[in-house]
C-alpha positions, 0 to 999 in steps of 0.5 A: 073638858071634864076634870083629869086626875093626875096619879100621885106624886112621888117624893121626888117628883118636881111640880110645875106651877103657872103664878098669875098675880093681880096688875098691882106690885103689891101684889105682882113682889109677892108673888115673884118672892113665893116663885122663887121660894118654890123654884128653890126647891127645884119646882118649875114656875111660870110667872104670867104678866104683861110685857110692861111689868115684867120688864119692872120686875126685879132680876131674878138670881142667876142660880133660880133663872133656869126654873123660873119663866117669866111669860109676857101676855099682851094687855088687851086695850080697852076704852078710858084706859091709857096706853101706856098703863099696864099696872095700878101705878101707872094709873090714878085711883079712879082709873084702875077700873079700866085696868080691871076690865083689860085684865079680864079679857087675860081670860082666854090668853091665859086659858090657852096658856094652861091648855098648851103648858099643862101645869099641876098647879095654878097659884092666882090672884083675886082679880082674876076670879073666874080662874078656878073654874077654868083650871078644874075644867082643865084637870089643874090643881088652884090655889088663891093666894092672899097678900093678906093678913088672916086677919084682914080675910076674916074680917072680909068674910065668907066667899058667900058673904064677899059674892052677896049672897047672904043676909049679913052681906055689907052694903054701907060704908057703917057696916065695915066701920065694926068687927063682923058677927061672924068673928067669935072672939074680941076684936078691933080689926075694922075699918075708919069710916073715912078709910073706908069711904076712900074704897068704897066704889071699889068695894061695892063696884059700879056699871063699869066695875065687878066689885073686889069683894065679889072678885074675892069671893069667886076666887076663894069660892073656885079653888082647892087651897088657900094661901096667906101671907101670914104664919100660926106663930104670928095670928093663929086664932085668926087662921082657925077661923079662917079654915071654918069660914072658908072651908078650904084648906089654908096654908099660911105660906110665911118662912124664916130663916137660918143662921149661916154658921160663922168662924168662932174666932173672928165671926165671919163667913166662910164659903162652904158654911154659907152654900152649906147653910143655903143648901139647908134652908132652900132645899131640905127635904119636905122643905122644912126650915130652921128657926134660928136667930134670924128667925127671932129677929123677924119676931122681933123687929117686924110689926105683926110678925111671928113669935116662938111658940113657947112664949121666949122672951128676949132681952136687947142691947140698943146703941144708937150714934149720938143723933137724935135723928138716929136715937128717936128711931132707935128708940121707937124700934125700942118700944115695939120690941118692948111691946111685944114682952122683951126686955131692952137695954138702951145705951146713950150718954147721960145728956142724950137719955135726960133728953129723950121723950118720956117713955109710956107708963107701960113700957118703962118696966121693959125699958132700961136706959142706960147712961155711959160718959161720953170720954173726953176728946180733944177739940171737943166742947165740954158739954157736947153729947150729940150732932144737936150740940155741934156745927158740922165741922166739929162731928168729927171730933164727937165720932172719936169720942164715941169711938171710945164708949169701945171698952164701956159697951162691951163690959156692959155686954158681957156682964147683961148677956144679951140675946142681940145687940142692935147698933148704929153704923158708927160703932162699926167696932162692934159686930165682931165683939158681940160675934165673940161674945156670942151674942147675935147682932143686927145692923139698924139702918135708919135710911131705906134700902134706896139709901142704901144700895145707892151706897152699894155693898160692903166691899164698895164701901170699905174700898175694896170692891173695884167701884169705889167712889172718890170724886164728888161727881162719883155720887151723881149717877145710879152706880152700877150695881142698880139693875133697874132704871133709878134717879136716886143719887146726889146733886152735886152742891149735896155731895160737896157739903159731905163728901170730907165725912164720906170719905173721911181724913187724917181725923175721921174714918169714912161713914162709908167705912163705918158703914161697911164694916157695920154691915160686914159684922151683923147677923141680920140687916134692919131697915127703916122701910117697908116692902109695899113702898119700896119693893125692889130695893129691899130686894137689890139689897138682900142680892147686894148684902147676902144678909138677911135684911128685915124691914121694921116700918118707919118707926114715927114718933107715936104713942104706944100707951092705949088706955082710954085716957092716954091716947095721944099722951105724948103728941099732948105733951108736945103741944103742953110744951109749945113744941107742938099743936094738932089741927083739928080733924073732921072724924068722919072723913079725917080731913081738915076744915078751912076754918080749923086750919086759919084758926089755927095758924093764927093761934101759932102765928099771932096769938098772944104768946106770938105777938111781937108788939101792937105794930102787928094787927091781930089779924095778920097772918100774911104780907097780903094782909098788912102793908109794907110798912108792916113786913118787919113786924110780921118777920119778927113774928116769924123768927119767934118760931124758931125755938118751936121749929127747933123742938119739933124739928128735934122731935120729929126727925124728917127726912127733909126740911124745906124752907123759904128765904126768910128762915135764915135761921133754919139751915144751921139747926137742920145741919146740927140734927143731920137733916138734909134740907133745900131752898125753895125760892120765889124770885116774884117774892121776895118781899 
């Protein structure tokens, strides 16, 4: 069929688009998110994918349902692929193979699709790299769109370079351990040899296997334009040479966002302002956006996201609860706003910042840590500034103390002036303050969006939307408000140790409630997440909150200093202290040898410094290797570690810490560091 010409569209024309990702919710979420952006501005879009993955996609919102179709194409069944397995997750690495070659035989399916549908414009994916010619024969326009960054494309090449058909092609796995030649400028983008060698069969294909670098390049090769996850404000050297590589128009498909206008008076919503604000920023005529406050904060908070283009820097306020395992992310989210030039603010009390890590050399000039006495409350010891320093019960009484920096934090907003105010949900006081002293605020979660909307919307958490949960076994199951099949929700013995602090008493508001007015006061919602790990709740939550919600990464402890001689600066300084000791790692593959490890256990097990007396040999490093005459000594060995567990526990901040029955000792510590942690018993073994 030869290519049709469709006449020109006029201003009001509405476009249909056929969207067709790869089997991969990395990249099937992106796709949707690019639906809906287009269905919002009025366009009609048809999501193609098969029956198992559609039924795992988030729920579309009921004002873009009636544009946006979602059409199940039956995965045809090949050989050594599983039944059941319609996407990457379904499947072990070494499977997907199978995955690719059943969705190549999508080939005629989707053609009929096009034929009987008629579309204007085909958005794809790389897999399906025999797609462009397809659609050209069919008179339909094509996009490639790329869940990459810019960067990532260039440093893959040329469609000629990615299909093998120049001489600088890539054949071994040394090859991608470099920047390209083809990239005019200084650059670090390249691969580990040990990252690479992970891919490399996939890259290079086999027998059974096209490779994804020639996927990639028939992609590119056959379509009109290019799309990329990414924007001009954020990489954009990396964008012009993507243009002269490719050859094709490349249109970088990131937006912001909007503030909602608030009342003046009090700081919130009202009704007309935010489906006014929607209005605006969805269906705007020539689709422009507004760069507003939220639109700073995803510069800000977003590893690798934009910046304005005329070089604005900011200064932030941050104020964490008294837990380390609150202030260590805060202070790590401290260091990648820093690193990108603004100046920030870190509010604690004086005992909190004398025990944080040292800051790098460079970031310190960008770093202010501030110190506010903790006021005296009563019931509360004299020298208690954190969670760390207390039982359980006695929190309560440091959460009142807290509740008292009200009056100090605000004075010290309005005489800084701040652009935003980043906050902990404790201080749940604080949003309408910023909000009248016309200061931007965002929310910090230091939880993921799982966490999160299993807690449910703000209504549900300040007690009054109609869900609210007062009984222990109310925390057991997935509320309501989770669309999709879940297991996140309590056991029961874990809500019974917290439910007085979630529900609160005569001495203490609810966590809950702190939370809820935290969320119900903030501008933008930041999460300690990522959307290639947990898609679907951070798209439930923006439903749930009606906030913009920014995922910041998960913020580990790292260095950010790196010069040549202070890489690792701080993770060496643990291991100075005790606090910490790296297992050498095998350089090329990154893993570890058997004899790194053993030597390594004996040096934190039973050194010199861990020695308890000569009762123990030197040797032993397990019951299995002493008598049980012996098992005392090695016991005693065993709670030596205690102080250093402690320190690295304080330091790392886990989600969980899981332990065997002979750290008795361990429960307590983690409870004071508000870390959840389990038993894992051996019954066979308990000597």
């Amino acid at each position: 069929m030869d290519s049709e010409s469709k006449p020109p569209m006029t201003k009001n024309d509405k476009l249909h688009i056929v969207m067709f990702p790869w089997l991969a919710f990395g990249h099937m979420i992106p796709f949707l998110e690019l639906s809906k952006l287009i269905a919002q501005k009025g366009h009609r879009v048809t999501f193609v994918s098969t029956p198992k993955n559609i039924d795992r996609l988030p729920k579309l919102p009921p004002n873009l349902s009636p544009r946006l179709t979602l059409v199940k194409i039956p995965l045809p069944h090949v050989e050594k692929l599983p039944e059941n397995a319609e996407a990457t997750v379904d499947l072990p690495y070494d499977k997907v193979k199978y995955l690719k070659m059943a969705y190549d035989q999508l080939e005629q399916p989707i053609t009929q699709l096009l034929r009987d549908a008629s579309p204007d414009w085909v958005i794809y994916d790389f897999a399906p790299y025999w797609l462009g010619p397809i659609a050209a024969r069919l008179g339909i326009s094509s996009a490639y769109f790329s869940i990459f960054i810019a960067a990532t494309l260039c440093f893959m090449g040329s469609a000629q370079v990615l299909m093998g058909m120049r001489s600088d092609s890539r054949m071994k796995p040394e090859d991608f351990t470099v920047p390209p030649k083809w990239v005019p400028f200084e650059s670090t983008v390249a691969f580990r040899l040990f990252e690479i060698n992970r891919i490399f069969d996939d890259i290079t294909g086999d027998d059974e296997n096209i490779p994804a670098t020639y996927r990639f390049g028939a992609a590119i090769d056959g379509c009109d334009v290019v799309a990329v996850r990414s924007s001009y404000e954020f990489e954009p050297e990396w964008l012009q040479l993507l243009q002269e590589i490719y050859q094709k128009p490349v249109i970088p498909e990131k937006k912001m966002g909007y503030a909602v206008p608030r009342d003046d008076r009090d700081g919130s919503f009202t009704r007309d302002s935010v489906a006014d604000s929607v209005r605006l920023v969805m269906v705007e005529e020539g689709g422009k956006i507004y760069r507003d406050k939220v639109r700073e904060a995803k510069g800000l908070f977003v590893d690798g996201d934009i910046q304005d283009k005329d070089d604005h820097k900011l200064h932030i306020v941050m104020f964490p609860w008294l837990a380390f395992g609150h202030m260590i992310p805060f202070l790590e989210l401290s260091k990648l706003i820093a690193q990108k030039g603004h100046r920030v603010t870190f509010v604690s009390t004086p005992k909190n910042i004398d025990r944080l890590p040292k800051l790098p050399p460079n970031l310190s000039p960008l770093i202010t840590l501030v110190k506010i006495p903790l006021p005296r409350v009563e019931k509360l010891p004299e020298d208690a500034e954190a969670t760390f320093d207390l039982p359980y019960d006695k929190v309560k009484y440091l959460k009142k103390a807290y509740d008292e920096l009200r009056r100090p934090i605000t004075q010290l907003i309005q005489d800084t002036r701040p652009d935003w105010v980043v906050y902990d949900f404790a201080p749940y006081w604080l949003g309408p303050i910023a909000a009248k002293l016309g200061v931007s605020c965002a929310f910090f979660s230091i939880f993921n969006a799982a966490s999160l909307c299993f807690c449910g919307p703000p209504s549900v958490l300040l007690g009054s939307g109609g869900h609210n949960r007062t009984k222990p076994e109310d925390f057991t199951v997935p509320p309501k408000w989770v669309p999709f099949e879940s297991t996140v929700a309590f056991r029961l013995f874990e809500i019974k140790r917290v439910l007085d602090d979630v529900i609160g008493d005569d001495v203490n508001l609810s966590a809950m409630y702190r939370m809820g007015r935290a969320i119900d006061g903030c501008d933008a919602v930041l999460v300690r997440s990522s959307y290639e790990f947990e898609p679907e709740w951070l798209h439930l939550l923006e439903e749930i909150y009606q906030k913009p919600i920014i995922p910041v990464g998960y913020l580990p402890p790292t260095s950010t200093n790196h010069d040549s001689d202070d890489d690792n600066k701080e993770w060496k300084l643990l291991e100075e202290k005790k606090m910490a000791y790296s297992i050498p790692r095998d350089d090329r593959d990154g893993s570890f040898t058997r004899d790194s490890v053993a030597e390594s256990l004996r040096l934190m097990m039973v050194g010199d410094e861990g020695k308890i007396d000569d009762c123990l040999p030197e040797d032993a490093e397990a019951t299995v290797d002493i008598p049980f005459t012996l098992h005392t000594y090695l016991r005693k060995a065993y709670d030596g570690l205690e102080p250093v567990v402690s320190r690295f526990l304080e330091t790392a901040s886990p989600d969980w810490v899981i332990y065997d029955i002979v750290q008795h000792w361990l429960p307590p510590i983690a409870a004071k560091m508000g870390i959840p942690c389990a038993y894992f018993g051996n019954v066979g073994n308990l000597i």
